[in-house]
Structures are given as C-alpha cells and as structure tokens.
N, C-alpha and C positions, 0 to 999 in steps of 0.2 A: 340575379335572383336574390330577391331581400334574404338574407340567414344563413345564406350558402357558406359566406368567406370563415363565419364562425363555426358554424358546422364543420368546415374542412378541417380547421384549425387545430377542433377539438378530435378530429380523427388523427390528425400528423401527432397530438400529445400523447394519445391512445398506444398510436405504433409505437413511439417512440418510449412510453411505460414498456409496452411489452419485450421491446427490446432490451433495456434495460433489465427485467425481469429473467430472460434467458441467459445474461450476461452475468446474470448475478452481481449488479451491479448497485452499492450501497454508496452513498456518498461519504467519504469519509469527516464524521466531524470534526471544527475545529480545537474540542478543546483535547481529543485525541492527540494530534499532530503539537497542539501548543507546550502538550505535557511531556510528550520525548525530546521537543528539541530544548527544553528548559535543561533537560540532564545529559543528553549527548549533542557533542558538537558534527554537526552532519558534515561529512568531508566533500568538496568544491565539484568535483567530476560525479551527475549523479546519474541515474536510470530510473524511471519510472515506468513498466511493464505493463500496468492495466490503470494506463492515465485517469479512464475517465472525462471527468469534469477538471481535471485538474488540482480539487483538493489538496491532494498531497502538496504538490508544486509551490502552489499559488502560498499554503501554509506555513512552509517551512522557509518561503521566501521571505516571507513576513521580518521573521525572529533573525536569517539567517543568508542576506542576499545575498552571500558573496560566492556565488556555485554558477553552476551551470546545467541545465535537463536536458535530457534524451525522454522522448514521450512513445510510450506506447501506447495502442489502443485498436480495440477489434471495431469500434463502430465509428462508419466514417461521419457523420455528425458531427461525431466532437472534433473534428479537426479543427475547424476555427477557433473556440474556447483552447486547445492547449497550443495552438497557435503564436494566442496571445502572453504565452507564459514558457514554453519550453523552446530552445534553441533549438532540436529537431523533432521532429512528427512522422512517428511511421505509423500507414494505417496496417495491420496483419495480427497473425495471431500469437501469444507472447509466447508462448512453447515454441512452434516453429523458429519465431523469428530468435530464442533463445540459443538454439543449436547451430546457430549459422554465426554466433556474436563470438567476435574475439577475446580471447585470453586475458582476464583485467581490465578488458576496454572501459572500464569504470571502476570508480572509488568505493562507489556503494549503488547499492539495488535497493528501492523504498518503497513500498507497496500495502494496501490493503485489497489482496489478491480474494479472486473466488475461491471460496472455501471449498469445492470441490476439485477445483484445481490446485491448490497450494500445495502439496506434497509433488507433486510432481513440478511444478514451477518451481520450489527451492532448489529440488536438483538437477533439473535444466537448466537453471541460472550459478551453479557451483562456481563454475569458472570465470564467468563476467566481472565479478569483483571480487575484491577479499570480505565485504562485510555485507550481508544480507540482511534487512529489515523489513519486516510482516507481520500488520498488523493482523490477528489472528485470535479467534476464540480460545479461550483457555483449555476446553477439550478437546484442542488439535491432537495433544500426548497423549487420546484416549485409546485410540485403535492399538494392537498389537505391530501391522507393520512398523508405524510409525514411532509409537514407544523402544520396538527396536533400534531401527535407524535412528533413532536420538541419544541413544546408551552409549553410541561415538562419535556424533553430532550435535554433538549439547548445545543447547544456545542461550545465552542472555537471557534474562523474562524481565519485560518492565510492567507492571500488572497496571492496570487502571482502577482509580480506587472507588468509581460507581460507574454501574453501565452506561455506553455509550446510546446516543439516537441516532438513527440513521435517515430517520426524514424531515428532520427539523422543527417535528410536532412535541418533543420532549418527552415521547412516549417511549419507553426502553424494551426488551423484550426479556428471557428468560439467562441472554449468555453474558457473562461477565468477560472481558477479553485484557489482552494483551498484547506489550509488541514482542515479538521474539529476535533477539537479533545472532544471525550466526555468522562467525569465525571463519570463512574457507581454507585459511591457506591453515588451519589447525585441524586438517579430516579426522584427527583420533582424539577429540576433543570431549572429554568426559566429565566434566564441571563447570558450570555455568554459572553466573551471581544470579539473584533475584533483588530487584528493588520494588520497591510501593512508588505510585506515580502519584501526587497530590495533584489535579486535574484542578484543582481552585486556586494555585499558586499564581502568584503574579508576574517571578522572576526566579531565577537560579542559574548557577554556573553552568556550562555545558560540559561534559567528560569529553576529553578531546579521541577519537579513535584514530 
C-alpha cells in the first residue's frame, strides 16, 4: 500500500520517543563527557548502568581507549548500538541488576542516570566500584534526604561551565549540572573538591584516580 512503510516507520520513532520518555532517557552530550575526561583519567574496568545510546562509552573512548565497558540498559533496542561499543550488554533493570553485581567487579560506575532514579542507583551501585561518576543536575543536594546522606558521602563536583543540550537542537533548559563523583571505599567521606569544567577546552591533563 503506497505510504504505508513510512507511516509504520514514523509509528516505531513515535514508540520508540515514548519509550525513551518513560526511561528518562536524555542523550548524553558530547561536550559534557569531553569536559571530564580532559581532568580525570577514567580507570580501564568500567560500567555503564543506563547505557543508553551509548554516549558515555562511545565518548570517553574517544579521548581515552584504553578500557573496557560493561553495558547496561532497560531497552532492548539499544542492544545493537552498545553492541558495537561495549565488551558486554545486559538487557535488565540497573537497580536490580546492581544488587546481584559483585564486590568491585569494576573500577568505576559512569553514568548520566535518571534523575528520579539516582539516589537510589548510587547506593545500589556502593559496592561495585571504588569510584562512582553521575552526571547530575546541580539540585541533586536539594532535598533534605539526600543533603543528609551526602554530609558523609561527599562527593567530587566538577560543575559545567554553561548548560548542557540534550537533543542536539542547542536549546538548553533551566538546570545547570554537574558530574558528581564519589569515593566508596571512603563511606565517612565529609569533603569533597569542587572544580569549574571549561567545556570549550581543547586539551588537559587528566587527574589520574
């Protein structure tokens, strides 16, 4: 039937927004990803929790091939795309699949996770690594639980020095962000640096962790 195929085509993009949508699922940009690995050096054994498209992955391989990914992801779609970029792919959900993962079984956890899920994915992921990285709206520390729980969980702040876009129309919205990165094996961790991330930078050392 003449229009059909486009038609269908434009209902699988449709689903596939809206899934994304219930996912809370932002793509993360590149100059986000280019700005933290300019200052930290990402260590080799990594995890990725809410893959995605792969951004993170694809990103930090760029600057920093010399690792290896573990891929998570709630939607089975993307399995092909982190496929082509992560040594393993699990389809499931990251909480779940967090409380069944071994003790350090990784070097670092790197994620720009759902905001409605991050508090509780940092501390379902405590044990997985020594070093947590999430990208994350600057009013994570707003809430009272959480301000709590971070009074002995302090974490890193590398701020971003102009908001990011998340659909690659260059349009920004309201929240200024950051990556936060915590410490595990430090649980009474009560001081954290802050740095300014110049997101227009071309090159820089990496801080080795």
């Amino acid at each position: 039937v003449p229009g059909l195929v486009p038609a269908m085509s434009d209902l699988l993009t449709q689903e596939k927004a809206k899934e994304a949508s219930r996912a809370e699922f932002f793509e993360t940009p590149p100059m986000a990803i280019d700005a933290i690995c300019r200052v930290l050096e990402i260590p080799p054994k990594r995890l990725e929790p809410c893959a995605g498209d792969a951004a993170i992955i694809r990103g930090v391989n760029r600057s920093q091939p010399a690792g290896s990914w573990d891929a998570w992801e709630l939607r089975e779609h993307c399995r092909p795309t982190l496929e082509a970029s992560a040594s393993s792919v699990v389809i499931g959900d990251a909480l779940a699949l967090a409380h069944t993962a071994e003790t350090y079984a990784y070097d670092i956890v790197m994620t720009n996770p759902p905001f409605s899920l991050a508090f509780d994915l940092v501390k379902a992921l405590w044990h997985v690594a020594p070093y947590i990285l999430f990208l994350l709206r600057n009013d994570f520390i707003a809430t009272q639980e959480r301000s709590a729980w971070m009074k002995t969980h302090e974490p890193d702040l590398y701020y971003l020095d102009r908001r990011p876009s998340f659909d690659g129309s260059g349009k920004t919205d309201q929240y200024e962000f950051a990556w936060f990165l915590w410490h595990t094996r430090s649980p009474s961790r009560v001081e954290g640096k802050h740095r300014h991330l110049n997101t227009k930078a071309q090159d820089g050392q990496g801080e080795l962790l």
